[in-house]
N, C-alpha and C positions, 0 to 999 in steps of 0.2 A: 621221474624225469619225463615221462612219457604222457602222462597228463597234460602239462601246460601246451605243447603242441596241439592239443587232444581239444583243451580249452579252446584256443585261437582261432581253431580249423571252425567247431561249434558255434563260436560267434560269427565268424566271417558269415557263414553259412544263414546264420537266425535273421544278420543284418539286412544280406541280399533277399531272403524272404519276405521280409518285411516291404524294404524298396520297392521290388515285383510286384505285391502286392499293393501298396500307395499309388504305384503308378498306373495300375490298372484300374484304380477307381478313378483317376481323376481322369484317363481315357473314356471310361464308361460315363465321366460326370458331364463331356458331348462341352469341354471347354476348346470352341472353334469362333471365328469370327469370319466374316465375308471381305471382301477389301473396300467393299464401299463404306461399312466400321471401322475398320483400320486408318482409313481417311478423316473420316470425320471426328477421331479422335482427337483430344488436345495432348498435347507433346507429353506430359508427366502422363495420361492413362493409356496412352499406346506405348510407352516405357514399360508402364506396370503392366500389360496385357502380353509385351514378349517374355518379360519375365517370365509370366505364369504360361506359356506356352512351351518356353526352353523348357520348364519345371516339369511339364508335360511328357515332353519329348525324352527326359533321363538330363538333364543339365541342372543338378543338383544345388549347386553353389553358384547361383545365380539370387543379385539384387537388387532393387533398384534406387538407383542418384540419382534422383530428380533435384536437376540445381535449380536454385532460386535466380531466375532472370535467366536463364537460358530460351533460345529462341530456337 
């Protein structure tokens, strides 16, 4: 009975490891932009460039909807 607690605890633990560890790479991966790029981006890749910046930051469940015809 004591196990399965045992289990849970182990993963929760292996998970956060992991994470920590993703997220420090993509820290170290120096994913920064200046605002004069953030500017002159076109709408769908400064979508996709917060995305990967939340993703950055620990905002895991982040996607991007780039609609079609939006302005």
């Amino acid at each position: 009975m004591l196990g399965l607690p045992v289990l849970f605890f182990l993963a929760g633990w292996g998970y956060r490891q992991v994470d920590q560890m993703w997220s420090a790479q993509i820290r170290l991966g120096g994913l920064t932009y200046s605002l004069s790029q953030l500017d002159a981006m076109h709408h769908s890749a400064f979508e996709v460039a917060v995305r990967d910046l939340l993703a950055r930051d620990g905002a895991h469940a982040t996607r991007s909807v780039v609609a079609v015809g939006a302005i």
